[in-house]
C-alpha positions as YAML, in Angstrom:
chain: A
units: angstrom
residues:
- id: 1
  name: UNK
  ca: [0.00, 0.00, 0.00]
- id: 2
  name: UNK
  ca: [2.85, 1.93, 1.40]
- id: 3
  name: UNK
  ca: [4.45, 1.61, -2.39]
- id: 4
  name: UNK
  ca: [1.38, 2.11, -4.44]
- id: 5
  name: UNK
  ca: [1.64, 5.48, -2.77]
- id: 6
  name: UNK
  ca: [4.79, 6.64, -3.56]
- id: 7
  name: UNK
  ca: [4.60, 5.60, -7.19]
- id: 8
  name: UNK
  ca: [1.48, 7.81, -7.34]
- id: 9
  name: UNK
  ca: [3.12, 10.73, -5.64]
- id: 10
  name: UNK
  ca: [5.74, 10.51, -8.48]
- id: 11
  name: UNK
  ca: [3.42, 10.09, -11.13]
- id: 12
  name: UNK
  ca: [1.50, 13.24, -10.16]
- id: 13
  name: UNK
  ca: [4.62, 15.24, -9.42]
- id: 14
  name: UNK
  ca: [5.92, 14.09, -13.19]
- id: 15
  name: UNK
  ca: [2.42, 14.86, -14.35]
- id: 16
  name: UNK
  ca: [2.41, 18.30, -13.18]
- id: 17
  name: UNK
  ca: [6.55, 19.40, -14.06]
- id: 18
  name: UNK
  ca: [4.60, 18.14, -17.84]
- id: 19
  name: UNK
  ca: [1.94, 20.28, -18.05]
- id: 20
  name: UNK
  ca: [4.14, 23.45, -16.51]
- id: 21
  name: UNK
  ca: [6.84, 22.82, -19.22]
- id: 22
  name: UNK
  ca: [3.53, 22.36, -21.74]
- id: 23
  name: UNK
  ca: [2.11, 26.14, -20.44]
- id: 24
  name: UNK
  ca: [5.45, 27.39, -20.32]
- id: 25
  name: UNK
  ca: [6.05, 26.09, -24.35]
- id: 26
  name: UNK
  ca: [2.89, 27.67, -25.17]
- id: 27
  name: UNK
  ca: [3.72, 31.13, -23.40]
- id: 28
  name: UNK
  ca: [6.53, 31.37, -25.76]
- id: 29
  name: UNK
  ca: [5.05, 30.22, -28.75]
- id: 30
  name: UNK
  ca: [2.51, 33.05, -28.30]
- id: 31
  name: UNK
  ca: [5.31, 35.70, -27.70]
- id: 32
  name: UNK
  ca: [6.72, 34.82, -30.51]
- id: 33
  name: UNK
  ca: [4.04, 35.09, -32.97]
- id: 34
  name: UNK
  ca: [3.04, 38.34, -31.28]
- id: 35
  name: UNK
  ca: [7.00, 39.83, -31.91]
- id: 36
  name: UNK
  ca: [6.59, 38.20, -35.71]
- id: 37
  name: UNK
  ca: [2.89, 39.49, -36.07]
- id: 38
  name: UNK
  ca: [4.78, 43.31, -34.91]
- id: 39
  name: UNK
  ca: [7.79, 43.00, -37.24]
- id: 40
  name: UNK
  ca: [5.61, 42.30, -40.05]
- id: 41
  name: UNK
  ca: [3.49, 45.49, -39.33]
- id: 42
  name: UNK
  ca: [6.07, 47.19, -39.11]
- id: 43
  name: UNK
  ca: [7.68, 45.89, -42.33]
- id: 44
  name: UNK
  ca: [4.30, 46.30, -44.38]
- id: 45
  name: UNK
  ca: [3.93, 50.05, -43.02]
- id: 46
  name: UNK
  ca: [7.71, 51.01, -43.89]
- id: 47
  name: UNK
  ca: [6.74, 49.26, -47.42]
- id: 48
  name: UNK
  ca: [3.58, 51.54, -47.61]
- id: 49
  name: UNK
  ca: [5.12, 54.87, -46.89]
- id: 50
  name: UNK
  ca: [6.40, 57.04, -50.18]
- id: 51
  name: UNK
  ca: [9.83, 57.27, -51.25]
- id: 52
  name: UNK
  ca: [10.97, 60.84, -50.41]
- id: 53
  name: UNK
  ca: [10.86, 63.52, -53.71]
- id: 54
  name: UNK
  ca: [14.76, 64.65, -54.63]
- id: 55
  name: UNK
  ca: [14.31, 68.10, -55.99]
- id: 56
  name: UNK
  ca: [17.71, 69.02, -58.34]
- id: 57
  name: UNK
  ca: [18.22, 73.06, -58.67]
- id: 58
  name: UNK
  ca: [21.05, 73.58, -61.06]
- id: 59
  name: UNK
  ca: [22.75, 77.52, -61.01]
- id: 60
  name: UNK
  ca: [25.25, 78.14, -63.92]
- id: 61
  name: UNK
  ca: [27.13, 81.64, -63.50]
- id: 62
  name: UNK
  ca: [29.55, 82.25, -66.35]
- id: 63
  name: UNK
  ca: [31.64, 85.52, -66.56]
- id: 64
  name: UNK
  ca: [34.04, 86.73, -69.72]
- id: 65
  name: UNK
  ca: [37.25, 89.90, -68.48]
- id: 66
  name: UNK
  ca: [38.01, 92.45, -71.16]
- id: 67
  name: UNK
  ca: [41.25, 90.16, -71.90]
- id: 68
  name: UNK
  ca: [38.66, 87.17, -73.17]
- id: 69
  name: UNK
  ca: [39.37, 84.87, -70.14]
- id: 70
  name: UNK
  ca: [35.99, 82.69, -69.35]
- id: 71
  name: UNK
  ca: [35.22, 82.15, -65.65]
- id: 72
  name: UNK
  ca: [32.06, 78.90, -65.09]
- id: 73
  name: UNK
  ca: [30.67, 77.79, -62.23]
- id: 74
  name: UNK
  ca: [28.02, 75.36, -62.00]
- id: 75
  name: UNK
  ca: [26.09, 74.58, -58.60]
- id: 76
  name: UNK
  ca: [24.12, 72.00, -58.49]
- id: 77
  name: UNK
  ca: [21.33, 71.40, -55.38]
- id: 78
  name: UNK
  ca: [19.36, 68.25, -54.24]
- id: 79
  name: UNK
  ca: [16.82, 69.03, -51.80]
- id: 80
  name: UNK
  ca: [14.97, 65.88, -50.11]
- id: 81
  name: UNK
  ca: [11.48, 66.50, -49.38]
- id: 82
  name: UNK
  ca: [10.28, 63.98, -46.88]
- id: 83
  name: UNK
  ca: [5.74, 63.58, -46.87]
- id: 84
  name: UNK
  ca: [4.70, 63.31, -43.59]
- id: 85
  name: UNK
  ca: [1.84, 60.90, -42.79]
- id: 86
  name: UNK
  ca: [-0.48, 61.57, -39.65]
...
């Protein structure tokens, strides 16, 4: 009787480290399709947003002396205009 006990007591006790490690397995499994579920949000809304509009602005300045010499200068801008969405 005595020994019918004790292997009961051990069943239960390996019984119940089972179904902690089972919760625990579960708890993670759901964490970690919650951080994928995120990063793919947050991958499809980066995807979504517009590529940013490059503006060029291009200045040419060209001078000539008396003695014929030619004097250039070219400038050339690129101004990045960035859409903001509220």
């Amino acid at each position: 009787m005595l020994t019918l006990g004790i292997i009961l007591f051990i069943i239960g006790c390996c019984m119940d480290s089972y179904e902690d490690n089972n919760y625990r397995a579960q708890r993670r499994e759901e964490q970690r399709h919650r951080e994928l579920m995120n990063a793919l949000e947050e991958s499809r809304r980066k995807e979504s947003l517009p590529a940013p509009r490059v503006k060029k602005q291009v200045r040419r300045r060209i001078a000539k002396d008396v003695h014929g010499n030619i004097l250039a200068e070219e400038i050339t801008e690129e101004i990045i205009e960035e859409d903001e969405w509220d």
